[in-house]
C-alpha positions in Angstrom: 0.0 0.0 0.0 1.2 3.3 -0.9 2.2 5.5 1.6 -0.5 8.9 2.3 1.4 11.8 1.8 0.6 15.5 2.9 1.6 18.0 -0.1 4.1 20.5 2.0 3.6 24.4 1.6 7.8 23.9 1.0 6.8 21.5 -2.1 4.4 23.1 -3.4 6.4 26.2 -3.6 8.9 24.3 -5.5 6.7 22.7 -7.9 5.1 26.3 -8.8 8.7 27.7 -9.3 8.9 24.9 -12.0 12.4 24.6 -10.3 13.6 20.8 -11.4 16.9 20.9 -9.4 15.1 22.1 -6.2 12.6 19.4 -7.2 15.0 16.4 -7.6 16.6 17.8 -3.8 13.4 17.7 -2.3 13.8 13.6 -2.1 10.3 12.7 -3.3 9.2 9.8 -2.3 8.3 7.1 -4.9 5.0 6.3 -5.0 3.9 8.3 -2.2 0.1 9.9 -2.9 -1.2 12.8 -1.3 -4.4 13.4 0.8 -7.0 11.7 1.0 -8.2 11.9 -2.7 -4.3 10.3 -3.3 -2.9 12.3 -5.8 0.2 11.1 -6.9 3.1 13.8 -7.7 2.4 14.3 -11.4 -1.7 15.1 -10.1 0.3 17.9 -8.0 2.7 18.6 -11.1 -0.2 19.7 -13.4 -1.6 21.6 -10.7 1.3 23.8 -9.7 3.5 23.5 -12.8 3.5 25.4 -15.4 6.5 23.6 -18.2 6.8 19.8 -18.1 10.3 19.6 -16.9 9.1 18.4 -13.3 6.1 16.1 -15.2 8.6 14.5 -17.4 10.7 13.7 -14.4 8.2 12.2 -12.4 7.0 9.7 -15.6 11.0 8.9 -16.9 12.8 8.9 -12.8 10.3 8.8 -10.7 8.0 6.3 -12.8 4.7 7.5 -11.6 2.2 5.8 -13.8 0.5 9.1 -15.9 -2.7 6.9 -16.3 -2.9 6.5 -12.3 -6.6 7.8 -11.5 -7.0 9.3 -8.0 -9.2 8.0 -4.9 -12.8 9.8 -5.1 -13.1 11.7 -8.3 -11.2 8.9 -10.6 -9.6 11.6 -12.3 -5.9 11.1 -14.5 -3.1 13.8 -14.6 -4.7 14.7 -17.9 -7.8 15.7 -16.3 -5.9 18.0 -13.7 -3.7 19.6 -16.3 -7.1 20.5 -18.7 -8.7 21.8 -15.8 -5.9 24.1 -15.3 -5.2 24.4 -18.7 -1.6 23.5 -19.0 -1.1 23.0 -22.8 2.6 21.7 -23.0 1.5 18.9 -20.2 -1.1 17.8 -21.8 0.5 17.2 -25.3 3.3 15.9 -23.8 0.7 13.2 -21.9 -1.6 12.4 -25.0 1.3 12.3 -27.5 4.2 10.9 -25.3 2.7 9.0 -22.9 0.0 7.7 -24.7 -2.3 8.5 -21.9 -6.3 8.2 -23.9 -7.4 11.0 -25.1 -11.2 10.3 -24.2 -10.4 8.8 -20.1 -13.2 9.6 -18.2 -13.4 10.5 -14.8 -16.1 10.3 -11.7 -18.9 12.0 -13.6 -18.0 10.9 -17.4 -16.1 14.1 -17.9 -13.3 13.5 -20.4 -10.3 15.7 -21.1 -12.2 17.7 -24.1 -15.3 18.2 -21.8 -13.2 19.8 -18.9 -11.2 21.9 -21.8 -14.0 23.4 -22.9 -16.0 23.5 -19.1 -12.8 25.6 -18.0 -13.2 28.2 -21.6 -9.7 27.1 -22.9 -9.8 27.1 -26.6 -5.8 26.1 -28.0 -6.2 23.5 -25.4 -9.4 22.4 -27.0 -8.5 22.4 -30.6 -5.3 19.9 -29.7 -7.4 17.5 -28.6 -9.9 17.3 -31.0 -7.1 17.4 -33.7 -5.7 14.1 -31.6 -9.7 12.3 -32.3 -11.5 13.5 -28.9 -14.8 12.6 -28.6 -17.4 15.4 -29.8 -20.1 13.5 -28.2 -18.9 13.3 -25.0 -21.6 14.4 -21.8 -21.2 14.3 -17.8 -23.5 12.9 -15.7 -25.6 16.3 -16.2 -25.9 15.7 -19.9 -23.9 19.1 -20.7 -22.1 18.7 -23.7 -19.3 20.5 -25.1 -21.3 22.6 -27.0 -23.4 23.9 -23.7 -19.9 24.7 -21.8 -19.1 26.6 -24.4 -22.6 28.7 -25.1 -22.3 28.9 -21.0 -19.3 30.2 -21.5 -20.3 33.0 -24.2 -17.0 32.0 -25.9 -18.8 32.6 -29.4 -15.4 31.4 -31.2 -15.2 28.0 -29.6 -18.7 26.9 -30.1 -18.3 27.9 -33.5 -15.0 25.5 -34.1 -17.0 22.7 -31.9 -20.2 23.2 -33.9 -17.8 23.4 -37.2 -16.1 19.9 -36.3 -19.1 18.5 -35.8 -20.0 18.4 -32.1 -23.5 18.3 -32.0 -25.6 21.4 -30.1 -29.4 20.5 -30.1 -29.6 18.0 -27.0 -30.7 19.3 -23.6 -29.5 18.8 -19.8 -31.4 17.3 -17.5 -32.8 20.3 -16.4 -34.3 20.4 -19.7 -31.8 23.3 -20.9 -30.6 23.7 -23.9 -27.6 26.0 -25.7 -29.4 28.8 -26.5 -30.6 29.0 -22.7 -26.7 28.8 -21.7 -25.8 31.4 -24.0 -28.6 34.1 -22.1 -26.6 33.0 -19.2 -23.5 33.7 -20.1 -24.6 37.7 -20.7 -22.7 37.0 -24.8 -25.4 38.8 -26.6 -23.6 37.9 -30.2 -24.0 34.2 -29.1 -27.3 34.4 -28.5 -27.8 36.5 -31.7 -26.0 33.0 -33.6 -28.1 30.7 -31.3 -31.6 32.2 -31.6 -33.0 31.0 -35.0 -31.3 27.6 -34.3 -33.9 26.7 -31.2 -37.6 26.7 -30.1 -37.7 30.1 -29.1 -40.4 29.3 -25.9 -38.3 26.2 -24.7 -38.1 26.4 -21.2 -35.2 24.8 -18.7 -35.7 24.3 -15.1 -35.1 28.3 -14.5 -38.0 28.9 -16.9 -38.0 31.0 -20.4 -34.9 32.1 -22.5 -35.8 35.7 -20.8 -35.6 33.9 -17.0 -31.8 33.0 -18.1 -31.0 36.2 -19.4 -31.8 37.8 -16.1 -29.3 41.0 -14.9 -28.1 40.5 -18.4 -30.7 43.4 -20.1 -29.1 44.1 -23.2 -30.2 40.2 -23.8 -33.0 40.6 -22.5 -34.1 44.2 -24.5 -32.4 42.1 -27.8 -34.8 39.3 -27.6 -37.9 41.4 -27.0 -37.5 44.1 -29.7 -35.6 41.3 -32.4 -37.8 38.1 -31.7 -40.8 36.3 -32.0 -40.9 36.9 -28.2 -42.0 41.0 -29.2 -45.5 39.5 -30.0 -46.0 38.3 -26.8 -47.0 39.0 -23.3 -43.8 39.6 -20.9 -44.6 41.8 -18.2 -44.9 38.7 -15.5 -41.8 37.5 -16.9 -40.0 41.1 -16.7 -41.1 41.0 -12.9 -40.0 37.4 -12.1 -36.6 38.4 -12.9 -37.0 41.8 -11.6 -36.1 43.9 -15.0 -36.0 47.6 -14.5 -39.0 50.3 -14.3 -37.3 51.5 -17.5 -37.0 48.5 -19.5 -40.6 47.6 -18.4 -42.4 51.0 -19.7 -40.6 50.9 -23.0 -41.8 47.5 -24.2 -44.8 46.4 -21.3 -46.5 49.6 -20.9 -49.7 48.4 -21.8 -49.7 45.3 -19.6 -48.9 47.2 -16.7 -51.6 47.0 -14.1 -51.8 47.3 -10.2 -52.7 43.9 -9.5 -49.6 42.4 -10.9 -47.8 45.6 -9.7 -48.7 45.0 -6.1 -48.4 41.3 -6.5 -44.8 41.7 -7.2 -44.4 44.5 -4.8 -42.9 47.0 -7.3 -42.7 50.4 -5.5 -41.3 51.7 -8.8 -44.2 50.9 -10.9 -46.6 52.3 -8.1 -45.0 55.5 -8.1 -45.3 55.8 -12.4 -49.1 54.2 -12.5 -50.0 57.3 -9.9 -47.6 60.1 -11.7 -50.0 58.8 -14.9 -53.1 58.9 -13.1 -53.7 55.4 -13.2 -54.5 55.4 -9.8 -55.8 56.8 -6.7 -53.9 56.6 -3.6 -57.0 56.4 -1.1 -58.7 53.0 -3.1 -55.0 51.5 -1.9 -55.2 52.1 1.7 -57.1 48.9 2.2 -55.2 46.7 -0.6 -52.9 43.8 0.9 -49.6 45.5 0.4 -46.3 43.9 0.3 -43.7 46.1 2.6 -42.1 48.4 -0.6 -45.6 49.0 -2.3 -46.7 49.9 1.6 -43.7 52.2 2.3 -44.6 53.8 -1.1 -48.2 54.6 -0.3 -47.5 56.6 2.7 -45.0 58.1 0.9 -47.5 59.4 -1.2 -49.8 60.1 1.0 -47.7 62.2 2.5 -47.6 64.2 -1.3 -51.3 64.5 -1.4 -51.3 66.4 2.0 -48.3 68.6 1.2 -50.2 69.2 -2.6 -53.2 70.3 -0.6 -51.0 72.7 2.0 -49.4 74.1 -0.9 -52.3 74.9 -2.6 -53.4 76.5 0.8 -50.6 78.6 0.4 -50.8 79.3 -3.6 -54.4 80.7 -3.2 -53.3 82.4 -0.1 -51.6 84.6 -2.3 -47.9 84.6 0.1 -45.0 84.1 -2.2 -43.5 80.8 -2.2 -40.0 82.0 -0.6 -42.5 81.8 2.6 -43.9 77.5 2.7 -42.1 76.1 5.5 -38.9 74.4 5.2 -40.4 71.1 6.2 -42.9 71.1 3.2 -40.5 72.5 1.1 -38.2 69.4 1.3 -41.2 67.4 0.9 -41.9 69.0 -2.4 -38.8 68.6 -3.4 -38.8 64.6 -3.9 -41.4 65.1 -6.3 -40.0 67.9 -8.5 
């Protein structure tokens, strides 16, 4: 049995200095592993390292097996060095040490798939120039192409999509590419995306609009370019809490105080009673949420100022003379 190993702060110091003589006086132990997920020194190698002189010292002296999976996530030295991109290691393991190109790991993620999942392109293009496996899923069903629309690297999906890597299959939370690109805020990969997909397709967040949320140039792109411009959005604006301005522009005749108070908007309150849409005193007995509620005394507080200060218009004093009090009150509404 191998002997468990901790990874000193020494060590690692070396191994990120890509120092090979300090390396080779460090007296690493032969197939010692590390922690309890036992890495072996070449995992640690393609962590830290940046050239391959360390890793090809640890396969040629120190014989560490560069197919040796670790304890709990099965994963190679391959794995490590695509998830931390390291370009030179992982030629030098696919093409030198012959480690396969398509090895798997705890949740069916192979080399390409964690390329891709961690946005490095070179990396990506080598090993699908060595035969990698355009098909390959995790145990999620996210393929290469939804890493990459995830992502929003526009370039990469277009090489994977190019080379034949297919893009229409879903997660299992029912989500396809074009949903990943909303949520990677890449407006020009949803624009490439968009006419490729069943624009109302929903994934376990909900629309293409749900994905896109905090992303509002998406968001105002697929409303005033799509199919979507034909349909009703203003629930969908409030679920993912879209802005009073965006709302008005393309909702403004949805808008209505049930949905407004149902969603507790404060904002919209305020611009259905600039418009005289509503009253304030049919609201006083409506089930307010606490922003709509804050707002309403807010404006109740207006009405009574409007009234003192037309009091003192009619009153005929000059206006240098309303109390400073009422005068900071006005002032929130001017």
């Amino acid at each position: 049995m191998r002997d468990q190993l901790k990874l000193s702060m020494e060590l690692k110091a070396i191994l990120a200095s890509d120092d090979l003589n300090n390396f080779k006086q460090a007296k690493v132990r032969r197939g010692g592993v590390y922690g309890k997920e036992k890495k072996t020194i070449l995992h640690q190698a393609a962590k830290y390292c940046q050239n391959i002189d360390i890793p090809c010292y640890c396969v040629y002296k120190l014989k560490v097996n560069p197919s040796t999976k670790t304890r709990k996530s099965s994963s190679t030295a391959l794995h490590y060095a695509c998830i931390y991109g390291r370009l030179k290691l992982v030629e030098f393991l696919v093409s030198s040490c012959k480690v396969p190109v398509d090895v798997q790991r705890k949740h069916g993620q192979t080399p390409l798939l964690l390329a891709v999942q961690h946005n490095y392109t070179e990396l990506a293009e080598f090993l699908i120039s060595k035969g990698a496996d355009l098909y390959a899923k995790d145990s999620e069903d996210w393929s290469l192409a939804h890493w990459a629309a995830r992502n929003g690297n526009s370039d990469l999906l277009s090489k994977l999509i190019k080379a034949g890597a297919p893009f229409h299959g879903v997660t299992k939370n029912s989500e396809h590419c074009l949903h990943m690109a909303a949520w990677s805020g890449n407006v020009d990969v949803v624009k490439t995306l968009f006419s490729l997909f069943y624009p109302f397709a929903c994934g376990g967040k909900g629309t293409v609009l749900h994905y896109a949320k905090g992303n509002w140039e998406i968001v105002e792109w697929i409303i005033a370019n799509t199919i979507w411009q034909k349909m009703p959005r203003l629930s969908i604006l409030l679920d993912i809490g879209a802005t009073s301005d965006l709302i008005v522009q393309y909702c403004k005749e949805e808008i209505n105080l049930g949905v407004v108070l149902l969603y507790d908007r404060a904002d919209l309150l305020e611009i259905l009673y600039v418009n005289k849409k509503i009253q304030i005193q049919f609201l006083i007995r409506e089930r307010l949420g606490p922003k709509c509620a804050r707002k309403i005394k807010t404006l109740e507080r207006w009405e009574n100022v409007r009234g003192l200060l037309f009091v003192y218009k009619t009153a005929k004093p000059i206006y240098a003379k309303v109390p400073l009090c009422i005068a900071r009150e006005i002032s929130e509404y001017i």
